[in-house]
N, C-alpha and C positions, 0 to 999 in steps of 0.2 A: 689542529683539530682535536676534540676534546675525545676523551673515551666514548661518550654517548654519543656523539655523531657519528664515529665511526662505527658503533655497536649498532645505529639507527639505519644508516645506509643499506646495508646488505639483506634485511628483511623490512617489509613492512605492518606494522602493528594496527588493528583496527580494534575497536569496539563496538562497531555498528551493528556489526552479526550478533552481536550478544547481549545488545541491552532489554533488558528485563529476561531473560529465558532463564528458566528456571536451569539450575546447573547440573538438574540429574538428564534433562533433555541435549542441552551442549557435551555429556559423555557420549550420548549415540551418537553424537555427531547430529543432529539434528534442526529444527528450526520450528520454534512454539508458534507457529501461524495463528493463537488464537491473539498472540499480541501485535500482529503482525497486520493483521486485516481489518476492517471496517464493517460496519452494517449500515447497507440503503434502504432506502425509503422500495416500498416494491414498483411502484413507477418510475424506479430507475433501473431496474433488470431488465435486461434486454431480452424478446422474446426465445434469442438461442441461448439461453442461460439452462433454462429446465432440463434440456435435452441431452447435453452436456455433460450436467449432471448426472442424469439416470443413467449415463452411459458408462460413466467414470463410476458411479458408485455398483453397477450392476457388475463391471471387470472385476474390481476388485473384491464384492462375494464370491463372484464364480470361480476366477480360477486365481486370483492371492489367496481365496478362502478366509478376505478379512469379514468381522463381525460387522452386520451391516449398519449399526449408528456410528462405530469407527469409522467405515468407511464416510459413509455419508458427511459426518462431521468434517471428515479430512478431505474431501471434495470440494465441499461448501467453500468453506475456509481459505483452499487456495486457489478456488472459482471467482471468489467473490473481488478479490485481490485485482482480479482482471478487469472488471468493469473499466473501459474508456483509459485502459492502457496506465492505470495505478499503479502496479505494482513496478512496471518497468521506469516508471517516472522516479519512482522513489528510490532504487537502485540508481538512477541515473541522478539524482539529489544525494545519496551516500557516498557514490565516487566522488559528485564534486566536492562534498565536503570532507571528507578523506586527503584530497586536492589541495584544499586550502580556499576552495571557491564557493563564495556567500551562497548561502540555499534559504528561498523563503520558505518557511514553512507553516504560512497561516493557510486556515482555511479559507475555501471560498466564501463568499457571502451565501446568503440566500436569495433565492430568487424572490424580488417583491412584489408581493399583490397590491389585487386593487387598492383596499385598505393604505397599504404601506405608498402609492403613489398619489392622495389623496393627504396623507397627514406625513412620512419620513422621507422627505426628497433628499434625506443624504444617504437613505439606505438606498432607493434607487440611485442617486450618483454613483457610491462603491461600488456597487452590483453594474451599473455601466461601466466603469474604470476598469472591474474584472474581466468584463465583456473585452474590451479593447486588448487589454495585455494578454488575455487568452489567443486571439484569435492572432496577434503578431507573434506569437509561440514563447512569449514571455513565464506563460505560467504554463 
């Protein structure tokens, strides 16, 4: 067994936690959710999204006494993360590939209009094929 395997065994090394974060943020020990998150279309927020929010950012004026677009900002950010169980997908895509275990990492299609099933029957086909492998928990 070489030095590096043995050195490799007894801890395990990621970088997943730390790609792209800025490295005065990885001193507090922390996590740059703004690289971290996405931004939806607003017909994809769910109507307990709002509430949620107001609630998360109203604790944290009141009694952390953080500044309220801090807050707000830092609510939003690891709110939004949660739409339709994203953020835990992506954790669970980190481990695997930490693992050694293939992670797709394309995006979905879009969903196609009329337009689009009129004139690109392969963007509907994809956007079917996505349908299929979502719903057998593929994706």
């Amino acid at each position: 067994m070489s030095d590096y395997e043995e050195e490799s065994e007894g801890q395990l090394s990621t970088m997943v936690p730390q790609l792209g974060t800025n490295p005065k943020i990885m001193a507090q020990n922390e996590w740059d959710m703004r690289i971290l998150s996405y931004i939806v279309p607003p017909e994809k927020i769910p109507s307990s999204f709002k509430p949620v929010l107001y609630a998360l950012t109203r604790r944290d004026v009141v009694i952390k006494k953080k500044r309220f677009w801090d807050a707000i900002t830092d609510n939003y950010l690891h709110l939004i993360d949660s739409i339709d169980g994203r953020g835990q997908n992506n954790i669970i895509r980190g481990e695997n590939a930490m693992k050694g275990i293939p992670v797709h990492i394309e995006t979905p299609p879009e969903k196609p209009g009329a337009l689009d099933r009129l004139f690109d029957k392969d963007k509907v086909r994809e956007y079917e094929r996505y349908q299929e492998r979502k719903e057998l928990g593929l994706e």
